[in-house]
N, CA, C and O atoms as a printed pandas DataFrame, in Angstrom:
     atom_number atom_name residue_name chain_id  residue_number  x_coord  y_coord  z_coord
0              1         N          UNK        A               1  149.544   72.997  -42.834
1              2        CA          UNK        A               1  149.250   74.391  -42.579
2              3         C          UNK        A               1  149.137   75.102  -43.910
3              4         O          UNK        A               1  149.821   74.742  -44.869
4              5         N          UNK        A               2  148.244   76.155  -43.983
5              6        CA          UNK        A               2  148.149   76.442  -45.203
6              7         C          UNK        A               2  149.010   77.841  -45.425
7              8         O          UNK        A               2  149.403   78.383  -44.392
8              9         N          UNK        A               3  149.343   78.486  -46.723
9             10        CA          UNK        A               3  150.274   79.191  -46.800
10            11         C          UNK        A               3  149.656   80.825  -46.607
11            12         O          UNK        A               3  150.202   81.887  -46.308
12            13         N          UNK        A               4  148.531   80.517  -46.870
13            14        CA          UNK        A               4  147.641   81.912  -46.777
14            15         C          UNK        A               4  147.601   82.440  -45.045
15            16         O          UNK        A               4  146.961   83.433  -44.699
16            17         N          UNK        A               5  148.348   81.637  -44.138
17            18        CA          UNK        A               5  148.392   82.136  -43.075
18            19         C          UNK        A               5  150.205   82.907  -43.247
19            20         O          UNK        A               5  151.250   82.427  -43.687
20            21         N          UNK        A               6  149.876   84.208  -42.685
21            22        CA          UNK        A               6  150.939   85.030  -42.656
22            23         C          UNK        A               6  151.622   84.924  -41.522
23            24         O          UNK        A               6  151.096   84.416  -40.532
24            25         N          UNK        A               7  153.063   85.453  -41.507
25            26        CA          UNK        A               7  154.079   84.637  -40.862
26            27         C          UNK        A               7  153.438   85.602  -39.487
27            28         O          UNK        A               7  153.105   85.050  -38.439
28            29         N          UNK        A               8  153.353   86.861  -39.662
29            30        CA          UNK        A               8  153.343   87.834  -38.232
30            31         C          UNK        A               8  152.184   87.670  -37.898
31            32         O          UNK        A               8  151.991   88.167  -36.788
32            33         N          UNK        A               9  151.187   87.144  -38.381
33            34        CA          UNK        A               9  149.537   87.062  -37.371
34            35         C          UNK        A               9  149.501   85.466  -36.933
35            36         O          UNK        A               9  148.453   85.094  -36.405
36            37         N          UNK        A              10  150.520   84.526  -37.101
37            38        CA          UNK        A              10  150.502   83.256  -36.136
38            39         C          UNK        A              10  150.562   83.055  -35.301
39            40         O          UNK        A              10  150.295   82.055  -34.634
40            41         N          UNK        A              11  151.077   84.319  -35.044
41            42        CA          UNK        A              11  151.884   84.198  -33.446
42            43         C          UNK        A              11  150.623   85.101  -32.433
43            44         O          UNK        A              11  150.431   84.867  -31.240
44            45         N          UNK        A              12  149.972   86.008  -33.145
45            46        CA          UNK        A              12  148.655   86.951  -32.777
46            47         C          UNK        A              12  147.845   86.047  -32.610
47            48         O          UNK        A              12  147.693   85.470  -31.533
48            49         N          UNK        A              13  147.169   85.782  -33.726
49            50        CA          UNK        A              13  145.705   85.168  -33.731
50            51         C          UNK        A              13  145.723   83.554  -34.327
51            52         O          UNK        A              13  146.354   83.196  -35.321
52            53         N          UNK        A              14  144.888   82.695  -33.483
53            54        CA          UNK        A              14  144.459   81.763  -34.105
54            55         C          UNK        A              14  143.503   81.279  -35.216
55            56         O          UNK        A              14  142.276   81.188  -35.198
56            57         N          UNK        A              15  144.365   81.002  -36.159
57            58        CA          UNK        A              15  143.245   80.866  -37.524
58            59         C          UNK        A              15  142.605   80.309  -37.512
59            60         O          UNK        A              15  141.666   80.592  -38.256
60            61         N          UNK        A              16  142.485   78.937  -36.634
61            62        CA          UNK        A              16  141.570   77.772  -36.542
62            63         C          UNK        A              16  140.026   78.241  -35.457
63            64         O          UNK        A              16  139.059   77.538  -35.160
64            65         N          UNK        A              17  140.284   79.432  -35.151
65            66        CA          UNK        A              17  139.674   79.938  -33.854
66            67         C          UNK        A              17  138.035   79.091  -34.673
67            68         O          UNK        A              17  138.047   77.972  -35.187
68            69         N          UNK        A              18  136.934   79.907  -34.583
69            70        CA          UNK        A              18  135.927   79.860  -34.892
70            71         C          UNK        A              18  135.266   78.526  -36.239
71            72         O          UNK        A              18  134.163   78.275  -36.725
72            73         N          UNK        A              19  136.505   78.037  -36.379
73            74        CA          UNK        A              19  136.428   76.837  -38.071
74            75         C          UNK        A              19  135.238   76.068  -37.779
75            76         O          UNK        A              19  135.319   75.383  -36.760
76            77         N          UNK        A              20  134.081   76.013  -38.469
77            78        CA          UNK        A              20  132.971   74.984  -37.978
78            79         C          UNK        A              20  133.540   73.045  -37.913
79            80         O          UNK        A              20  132.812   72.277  -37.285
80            81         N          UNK        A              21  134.616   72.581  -38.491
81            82        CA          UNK        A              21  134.717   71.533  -38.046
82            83         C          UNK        A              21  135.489   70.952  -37.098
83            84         O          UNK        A              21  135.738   69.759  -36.922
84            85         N          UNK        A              22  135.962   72.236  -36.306
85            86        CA          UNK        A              22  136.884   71.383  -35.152
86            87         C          UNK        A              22  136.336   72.170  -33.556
87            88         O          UNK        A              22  135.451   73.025  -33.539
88            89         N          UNK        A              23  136.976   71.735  -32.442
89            90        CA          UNK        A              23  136.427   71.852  -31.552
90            91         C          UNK        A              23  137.715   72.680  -30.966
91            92         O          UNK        A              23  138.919   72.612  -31.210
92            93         N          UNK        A              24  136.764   73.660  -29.904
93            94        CA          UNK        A              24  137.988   74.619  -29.249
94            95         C          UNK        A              24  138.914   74.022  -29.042
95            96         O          UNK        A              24  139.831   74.813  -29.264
96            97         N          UNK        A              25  139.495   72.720  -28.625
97            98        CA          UNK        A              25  140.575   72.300  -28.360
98            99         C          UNK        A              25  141.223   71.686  -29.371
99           100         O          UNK        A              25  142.440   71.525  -29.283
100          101         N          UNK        A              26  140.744   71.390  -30.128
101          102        CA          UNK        A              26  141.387   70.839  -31.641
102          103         C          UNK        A              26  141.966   72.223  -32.480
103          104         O          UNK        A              26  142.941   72.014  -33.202
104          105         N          UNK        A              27  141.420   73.639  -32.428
105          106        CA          UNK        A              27  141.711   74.604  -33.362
106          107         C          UNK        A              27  142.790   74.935  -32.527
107          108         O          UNK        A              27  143.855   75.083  -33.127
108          109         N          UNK        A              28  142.820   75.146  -30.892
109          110        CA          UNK        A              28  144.210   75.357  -29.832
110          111         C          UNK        A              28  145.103   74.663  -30.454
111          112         O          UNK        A              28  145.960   75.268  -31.099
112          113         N          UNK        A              29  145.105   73.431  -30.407
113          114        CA          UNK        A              29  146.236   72.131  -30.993
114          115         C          UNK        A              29  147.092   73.074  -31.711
115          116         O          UNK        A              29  148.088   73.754  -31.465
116          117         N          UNK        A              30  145.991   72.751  -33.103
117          118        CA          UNK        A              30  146.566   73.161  -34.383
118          119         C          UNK        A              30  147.282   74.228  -34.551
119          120         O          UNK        A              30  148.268   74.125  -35.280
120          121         N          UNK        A              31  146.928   75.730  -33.825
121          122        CA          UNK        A              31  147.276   76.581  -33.489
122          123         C          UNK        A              31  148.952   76.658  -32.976
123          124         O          UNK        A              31  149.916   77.167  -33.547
124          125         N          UNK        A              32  148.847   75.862  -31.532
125          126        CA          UNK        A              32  150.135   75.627  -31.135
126          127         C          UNK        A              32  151.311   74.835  -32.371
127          128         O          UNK        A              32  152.458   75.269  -32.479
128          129         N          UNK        A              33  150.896   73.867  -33.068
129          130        CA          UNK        A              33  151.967   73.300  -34.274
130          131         C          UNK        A              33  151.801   74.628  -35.359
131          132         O          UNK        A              33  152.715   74.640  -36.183
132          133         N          UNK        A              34  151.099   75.419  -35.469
133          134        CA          UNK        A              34  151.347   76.615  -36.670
134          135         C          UNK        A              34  152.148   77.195  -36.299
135          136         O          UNK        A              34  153.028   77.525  -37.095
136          137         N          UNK        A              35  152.239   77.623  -34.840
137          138        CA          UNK        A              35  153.385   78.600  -34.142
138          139         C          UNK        A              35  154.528   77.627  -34.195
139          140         O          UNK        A              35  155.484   78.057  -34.839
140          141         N          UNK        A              36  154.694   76.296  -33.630
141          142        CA          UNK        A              36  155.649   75.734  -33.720
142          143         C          UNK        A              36  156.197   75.652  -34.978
143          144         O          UNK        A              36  157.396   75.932  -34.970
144          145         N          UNK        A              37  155.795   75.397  -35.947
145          146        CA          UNK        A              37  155.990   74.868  -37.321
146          147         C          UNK        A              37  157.073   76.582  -37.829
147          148         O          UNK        A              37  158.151   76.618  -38.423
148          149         N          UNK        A              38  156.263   77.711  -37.322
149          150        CA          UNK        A              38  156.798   78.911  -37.981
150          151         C          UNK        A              38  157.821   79.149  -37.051
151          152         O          UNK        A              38  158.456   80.133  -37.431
152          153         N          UNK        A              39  158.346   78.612  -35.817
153          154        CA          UNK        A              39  159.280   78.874  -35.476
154          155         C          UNK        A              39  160.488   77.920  -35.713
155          156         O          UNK        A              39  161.625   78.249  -35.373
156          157         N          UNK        A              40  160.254   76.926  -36.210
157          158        CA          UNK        A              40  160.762   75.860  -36.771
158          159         C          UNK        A              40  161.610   76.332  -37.930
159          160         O          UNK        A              40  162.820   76.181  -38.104
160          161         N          UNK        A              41  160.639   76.985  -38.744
161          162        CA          UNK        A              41  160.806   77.710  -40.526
162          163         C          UNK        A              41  161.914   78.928  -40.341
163          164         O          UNK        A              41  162.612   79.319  -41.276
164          165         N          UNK        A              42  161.989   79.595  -38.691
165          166        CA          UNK        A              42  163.120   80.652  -38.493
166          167         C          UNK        A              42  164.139   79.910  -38.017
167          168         O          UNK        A              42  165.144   80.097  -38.704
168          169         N          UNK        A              43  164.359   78.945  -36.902
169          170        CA          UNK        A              43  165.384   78.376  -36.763
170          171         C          UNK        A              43  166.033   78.066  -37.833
171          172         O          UNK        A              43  167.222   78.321  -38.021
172          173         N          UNK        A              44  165.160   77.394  -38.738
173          174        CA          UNK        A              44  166.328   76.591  -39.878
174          175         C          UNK        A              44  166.622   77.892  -40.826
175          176         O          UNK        A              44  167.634   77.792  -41.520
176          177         N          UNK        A              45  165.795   79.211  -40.954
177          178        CA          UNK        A              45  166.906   79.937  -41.820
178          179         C          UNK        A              45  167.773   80.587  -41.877
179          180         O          UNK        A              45  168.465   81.131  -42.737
180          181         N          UNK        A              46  167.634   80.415  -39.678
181          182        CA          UNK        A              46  168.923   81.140  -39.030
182          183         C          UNK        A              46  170.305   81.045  -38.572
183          184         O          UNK        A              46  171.238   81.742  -38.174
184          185         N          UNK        A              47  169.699   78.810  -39.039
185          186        CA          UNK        A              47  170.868   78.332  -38.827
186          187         C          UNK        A              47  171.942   78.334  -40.174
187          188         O          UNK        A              47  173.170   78.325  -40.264
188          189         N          UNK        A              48  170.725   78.353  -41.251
189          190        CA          UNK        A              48  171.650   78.199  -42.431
190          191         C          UNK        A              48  172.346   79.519  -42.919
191          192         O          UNK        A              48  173.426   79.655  -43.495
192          193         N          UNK        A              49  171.357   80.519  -42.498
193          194        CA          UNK        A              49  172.521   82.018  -42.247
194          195         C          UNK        A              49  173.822   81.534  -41.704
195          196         O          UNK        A              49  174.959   81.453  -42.167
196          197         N          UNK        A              50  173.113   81.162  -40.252
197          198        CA          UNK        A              50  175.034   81.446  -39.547
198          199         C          UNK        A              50  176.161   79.961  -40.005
199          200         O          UNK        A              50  177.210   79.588  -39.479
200          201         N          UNK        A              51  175.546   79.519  -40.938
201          202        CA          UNK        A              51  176.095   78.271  -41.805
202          203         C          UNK        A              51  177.027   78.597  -42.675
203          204         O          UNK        A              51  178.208   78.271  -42.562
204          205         N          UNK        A              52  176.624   79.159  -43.452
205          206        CA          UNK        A              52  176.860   80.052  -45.032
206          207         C          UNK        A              52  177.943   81.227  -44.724
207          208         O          UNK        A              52  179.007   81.467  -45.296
208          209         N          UNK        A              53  177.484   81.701  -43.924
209          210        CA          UNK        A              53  178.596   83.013  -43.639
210          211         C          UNK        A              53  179.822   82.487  -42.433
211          212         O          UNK        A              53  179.518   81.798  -41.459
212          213         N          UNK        A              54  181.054   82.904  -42.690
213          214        CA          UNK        A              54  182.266   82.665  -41.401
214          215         C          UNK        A              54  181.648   83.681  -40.262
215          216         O          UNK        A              54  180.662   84.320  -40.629
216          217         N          UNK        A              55  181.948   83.821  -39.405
217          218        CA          UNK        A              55  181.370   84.296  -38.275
218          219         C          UNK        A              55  182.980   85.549  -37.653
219          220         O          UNK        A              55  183.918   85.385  -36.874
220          221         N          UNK        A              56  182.566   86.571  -38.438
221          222        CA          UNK        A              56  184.048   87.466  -38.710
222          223         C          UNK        A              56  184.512   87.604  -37.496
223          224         O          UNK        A              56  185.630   87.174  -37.216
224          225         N          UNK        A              57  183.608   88.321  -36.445
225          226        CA          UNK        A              57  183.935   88.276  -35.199
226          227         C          UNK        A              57  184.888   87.034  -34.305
227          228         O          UNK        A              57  185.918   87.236  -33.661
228          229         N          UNK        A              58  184.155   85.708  -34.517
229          230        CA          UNK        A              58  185.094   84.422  -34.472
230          231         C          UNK        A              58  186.816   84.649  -34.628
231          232         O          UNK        A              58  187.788   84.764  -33.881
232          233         N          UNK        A              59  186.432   84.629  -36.518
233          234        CA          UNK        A              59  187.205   84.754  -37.239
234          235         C          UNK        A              59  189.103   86.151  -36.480
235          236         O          UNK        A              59  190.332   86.093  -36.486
236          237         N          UNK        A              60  188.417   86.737  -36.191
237          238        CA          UNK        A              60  189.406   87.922  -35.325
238          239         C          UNK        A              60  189.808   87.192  -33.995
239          240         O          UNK        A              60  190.937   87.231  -33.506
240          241         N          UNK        A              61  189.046   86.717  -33.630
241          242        CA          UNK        A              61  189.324   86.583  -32.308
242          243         C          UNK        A              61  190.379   85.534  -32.304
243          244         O          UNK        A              61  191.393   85.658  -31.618
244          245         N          UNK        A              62  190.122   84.358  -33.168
245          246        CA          UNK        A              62  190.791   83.026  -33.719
246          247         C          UNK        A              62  192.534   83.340  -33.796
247          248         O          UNK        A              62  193.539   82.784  -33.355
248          249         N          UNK        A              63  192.204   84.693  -34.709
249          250        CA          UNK        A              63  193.742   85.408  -35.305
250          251         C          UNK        A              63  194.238   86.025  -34.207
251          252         O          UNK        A              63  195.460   86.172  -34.236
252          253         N          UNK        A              64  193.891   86.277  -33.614
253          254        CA          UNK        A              64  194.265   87.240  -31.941
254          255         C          UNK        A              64  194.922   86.255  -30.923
255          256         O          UNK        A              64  195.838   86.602  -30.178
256          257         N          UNK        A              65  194.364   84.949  -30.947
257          258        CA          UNK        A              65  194.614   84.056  -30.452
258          259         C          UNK        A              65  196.165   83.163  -31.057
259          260         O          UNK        A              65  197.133   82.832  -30.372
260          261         N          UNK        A              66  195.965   82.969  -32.432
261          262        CA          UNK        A              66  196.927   81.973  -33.067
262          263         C          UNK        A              66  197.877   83.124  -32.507
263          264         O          UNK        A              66  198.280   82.838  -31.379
264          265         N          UNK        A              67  198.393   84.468  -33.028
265          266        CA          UNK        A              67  199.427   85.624  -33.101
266          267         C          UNK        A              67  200.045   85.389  -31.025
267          268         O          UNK        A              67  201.145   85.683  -30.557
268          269         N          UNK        A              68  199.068   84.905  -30.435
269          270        CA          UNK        A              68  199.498   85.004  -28.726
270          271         C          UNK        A              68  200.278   83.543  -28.640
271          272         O          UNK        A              68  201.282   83.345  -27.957
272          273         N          UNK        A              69  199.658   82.630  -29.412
273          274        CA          UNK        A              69  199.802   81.524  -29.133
274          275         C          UNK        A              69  201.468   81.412  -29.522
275          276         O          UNK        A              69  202.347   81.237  -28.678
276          277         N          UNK        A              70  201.689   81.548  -30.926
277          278        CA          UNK        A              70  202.971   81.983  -31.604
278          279         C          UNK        A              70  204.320   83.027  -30.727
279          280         O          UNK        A              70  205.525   83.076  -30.974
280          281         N          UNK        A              71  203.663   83.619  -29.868
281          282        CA          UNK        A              71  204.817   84.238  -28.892
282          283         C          UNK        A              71  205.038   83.335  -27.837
283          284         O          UNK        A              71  206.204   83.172  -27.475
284          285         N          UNK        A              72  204.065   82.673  -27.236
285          286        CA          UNK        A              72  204.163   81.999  -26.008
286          287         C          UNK        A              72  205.279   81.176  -26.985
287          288         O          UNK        A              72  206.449   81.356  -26.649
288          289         N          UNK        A              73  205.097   80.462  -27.930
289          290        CA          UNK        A              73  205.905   79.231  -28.480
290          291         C          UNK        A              73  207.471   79.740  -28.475
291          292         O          UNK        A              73  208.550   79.154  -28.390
292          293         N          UNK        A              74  207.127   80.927  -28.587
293          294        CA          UNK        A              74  208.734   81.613  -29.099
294          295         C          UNK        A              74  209.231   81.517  -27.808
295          296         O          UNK        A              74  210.201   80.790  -27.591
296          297         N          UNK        A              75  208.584   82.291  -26.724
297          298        CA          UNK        A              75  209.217   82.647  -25.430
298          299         C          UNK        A              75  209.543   80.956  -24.990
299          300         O          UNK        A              75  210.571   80.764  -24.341
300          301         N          UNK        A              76  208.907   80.080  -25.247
301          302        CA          UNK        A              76  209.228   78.681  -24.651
302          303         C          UNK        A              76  209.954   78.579  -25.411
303          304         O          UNK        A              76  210.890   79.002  -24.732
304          305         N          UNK        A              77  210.407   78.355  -26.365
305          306        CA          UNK        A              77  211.833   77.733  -27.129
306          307         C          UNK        A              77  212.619   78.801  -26.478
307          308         O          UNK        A              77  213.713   78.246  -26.575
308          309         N          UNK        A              78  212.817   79.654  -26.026
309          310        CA          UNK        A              78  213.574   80.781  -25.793
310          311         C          UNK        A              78  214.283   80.274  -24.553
311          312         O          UNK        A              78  215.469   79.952  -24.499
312          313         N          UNK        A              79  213.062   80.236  -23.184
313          314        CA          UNK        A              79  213.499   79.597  -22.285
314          315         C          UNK        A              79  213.947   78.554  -22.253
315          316         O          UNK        A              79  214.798   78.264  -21.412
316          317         N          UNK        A              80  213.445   77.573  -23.281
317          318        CA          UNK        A              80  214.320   75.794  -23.056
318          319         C          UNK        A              80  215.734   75.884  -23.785
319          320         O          UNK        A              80  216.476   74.902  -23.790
320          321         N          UNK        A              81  216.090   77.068  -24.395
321          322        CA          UNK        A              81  217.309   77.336  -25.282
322          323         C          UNK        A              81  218.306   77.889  -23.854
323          324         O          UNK        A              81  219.395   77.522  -23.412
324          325         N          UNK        A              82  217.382   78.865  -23.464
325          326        CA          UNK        A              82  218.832   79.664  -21.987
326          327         C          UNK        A              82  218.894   78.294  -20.850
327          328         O          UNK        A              82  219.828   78.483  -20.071
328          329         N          UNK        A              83  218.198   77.063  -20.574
329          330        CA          UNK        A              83  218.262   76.394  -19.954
330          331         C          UNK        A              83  219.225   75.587  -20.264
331          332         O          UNK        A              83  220.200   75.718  -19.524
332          333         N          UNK        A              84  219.295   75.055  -20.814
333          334        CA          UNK        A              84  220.540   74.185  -21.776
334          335         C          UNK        A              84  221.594   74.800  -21.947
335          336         O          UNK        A              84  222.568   74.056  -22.062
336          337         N          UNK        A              85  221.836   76.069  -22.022
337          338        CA          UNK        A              85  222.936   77.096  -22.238
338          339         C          UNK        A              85  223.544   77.481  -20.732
339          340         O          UNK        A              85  224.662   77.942  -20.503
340          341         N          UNK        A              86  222.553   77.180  -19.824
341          342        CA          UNK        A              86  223.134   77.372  -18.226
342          343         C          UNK        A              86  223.561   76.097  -17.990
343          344         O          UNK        A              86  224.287   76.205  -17.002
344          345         N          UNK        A              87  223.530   74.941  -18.327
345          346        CA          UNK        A              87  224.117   74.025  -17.998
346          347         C          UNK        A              87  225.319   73.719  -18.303
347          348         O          UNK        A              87  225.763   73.998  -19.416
348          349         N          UNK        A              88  226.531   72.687  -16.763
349          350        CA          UNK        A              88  227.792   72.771  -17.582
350          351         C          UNK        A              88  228.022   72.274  -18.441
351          352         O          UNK        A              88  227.355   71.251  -18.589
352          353         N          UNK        A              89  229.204   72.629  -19.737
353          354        CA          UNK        A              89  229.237   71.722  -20.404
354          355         C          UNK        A              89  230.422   70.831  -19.661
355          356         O          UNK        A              89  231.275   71.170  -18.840
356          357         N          UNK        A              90  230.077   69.328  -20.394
357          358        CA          UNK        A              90  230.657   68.545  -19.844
358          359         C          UNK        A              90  232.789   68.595  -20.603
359          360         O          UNK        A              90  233.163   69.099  -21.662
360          361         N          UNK        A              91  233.278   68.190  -20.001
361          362        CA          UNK        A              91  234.536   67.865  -20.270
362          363         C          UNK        A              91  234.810   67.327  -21.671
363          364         O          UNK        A              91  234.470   66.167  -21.907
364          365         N          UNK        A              92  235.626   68.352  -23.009
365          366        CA          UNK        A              92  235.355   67.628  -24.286
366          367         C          UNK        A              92  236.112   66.317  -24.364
367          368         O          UNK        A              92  235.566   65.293  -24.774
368          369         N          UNK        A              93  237.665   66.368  -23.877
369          370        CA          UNK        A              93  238.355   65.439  -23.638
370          371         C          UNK        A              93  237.461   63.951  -23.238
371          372         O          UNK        A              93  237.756   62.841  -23.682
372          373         N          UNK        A              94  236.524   64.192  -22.468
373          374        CA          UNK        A              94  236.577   62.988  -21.531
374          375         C          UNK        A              94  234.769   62.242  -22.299
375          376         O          UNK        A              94  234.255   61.155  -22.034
376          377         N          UNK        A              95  234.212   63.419  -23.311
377          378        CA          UNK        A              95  232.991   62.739  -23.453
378          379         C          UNK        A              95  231.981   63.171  -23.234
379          380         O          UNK        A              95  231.910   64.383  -23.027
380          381         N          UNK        A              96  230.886   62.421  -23.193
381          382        CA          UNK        A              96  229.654   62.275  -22.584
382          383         C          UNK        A              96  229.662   61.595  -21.408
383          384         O          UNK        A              96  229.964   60.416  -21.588
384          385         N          UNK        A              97  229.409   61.926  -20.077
385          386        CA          UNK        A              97  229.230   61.326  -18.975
386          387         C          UNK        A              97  228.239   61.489  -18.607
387          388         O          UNK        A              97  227.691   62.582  -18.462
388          389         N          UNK        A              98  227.609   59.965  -18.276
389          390        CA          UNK        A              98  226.387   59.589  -18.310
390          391         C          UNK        A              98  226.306   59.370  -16.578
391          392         O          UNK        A              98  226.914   58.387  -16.155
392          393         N          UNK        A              99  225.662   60.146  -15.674
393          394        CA          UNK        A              99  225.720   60.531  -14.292
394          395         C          UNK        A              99  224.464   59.960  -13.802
395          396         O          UNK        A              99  224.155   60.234  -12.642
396          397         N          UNK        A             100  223.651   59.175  -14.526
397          398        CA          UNK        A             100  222.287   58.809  -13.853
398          399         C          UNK        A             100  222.571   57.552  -12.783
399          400         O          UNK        A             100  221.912   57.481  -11.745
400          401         N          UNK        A             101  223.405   56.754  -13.050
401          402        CA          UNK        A             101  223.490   55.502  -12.285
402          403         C          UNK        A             101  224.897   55.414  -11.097
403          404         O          UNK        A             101  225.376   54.438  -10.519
404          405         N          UNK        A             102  225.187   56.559  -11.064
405          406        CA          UNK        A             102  225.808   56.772  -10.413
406          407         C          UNK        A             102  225.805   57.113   -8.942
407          408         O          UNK        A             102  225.566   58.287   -8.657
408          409         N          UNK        A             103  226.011   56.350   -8.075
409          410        CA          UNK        A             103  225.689   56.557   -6.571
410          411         C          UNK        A             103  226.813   56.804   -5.630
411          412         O          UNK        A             103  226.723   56.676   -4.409
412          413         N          UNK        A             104  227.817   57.146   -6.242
413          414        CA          UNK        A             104  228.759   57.505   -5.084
414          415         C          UNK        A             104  228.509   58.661   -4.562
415          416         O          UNK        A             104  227.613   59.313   -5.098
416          417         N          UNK        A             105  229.038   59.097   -3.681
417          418        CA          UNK        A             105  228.659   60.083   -2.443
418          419         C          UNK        A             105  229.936   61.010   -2.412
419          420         O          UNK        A             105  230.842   60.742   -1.624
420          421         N          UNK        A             106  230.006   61.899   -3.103
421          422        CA          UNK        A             106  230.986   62.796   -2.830
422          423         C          UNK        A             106  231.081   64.262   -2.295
423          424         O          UNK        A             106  230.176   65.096   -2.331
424          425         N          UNK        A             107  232.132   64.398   -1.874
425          426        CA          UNK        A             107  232.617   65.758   -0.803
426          427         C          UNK        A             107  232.963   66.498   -0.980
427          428         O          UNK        A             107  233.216   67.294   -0.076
């Protein structure tokens, strides 16, 4: 494609329209890959925009998130702390009593 075609009349007019060596459907073709080609040339400088720059908006939302995430953590250690603290403690005298295998049936 040549460069003397401008970016805003590719998308208007076909340059190949009237060219004495190609045929209406050959200058269409070409036409369609000029438009493609120039939309090609914006994708990639829109991707490398949103490449290059952090995406601030993201960026806030990310921090809004970690700061929620960080309370939930608190409130869960909080709760697994009063859970353990409601439980009895066991007898210091006598130990650790280990109650899992235990099947007697009492009254």
């Amino acid at each position: 494609m040549s460069s003397a075609l401008s970016n805003s009349t590719v998308f208007e007019t076909n340059p190949y329209e009237g060219h004495p060596n190609l045929s209406e459907l050959e200058a269409e073709v070409l036409w369609q890959y000029a438009k493609l080609s120039q939309n090609i040339k914006e994708l990639v400088a829109e991707s490398r925009r949103v490449s290059e720059a952090p995406d601030e908006k993201l960026l806030k939302q990310l921090r809004g998130l970690e700061v929620k995430m960080g309370l939930v953590l608190t409130l869960f250690k909080a709760s697994v702390w009063a859970v353990i603290n409601e439980q009895p403690m066991a007898d210091a005298s006598s130990g650790y009593v280990d109650t899992t295998a235990d099947d007697t049936i009492r009254h």
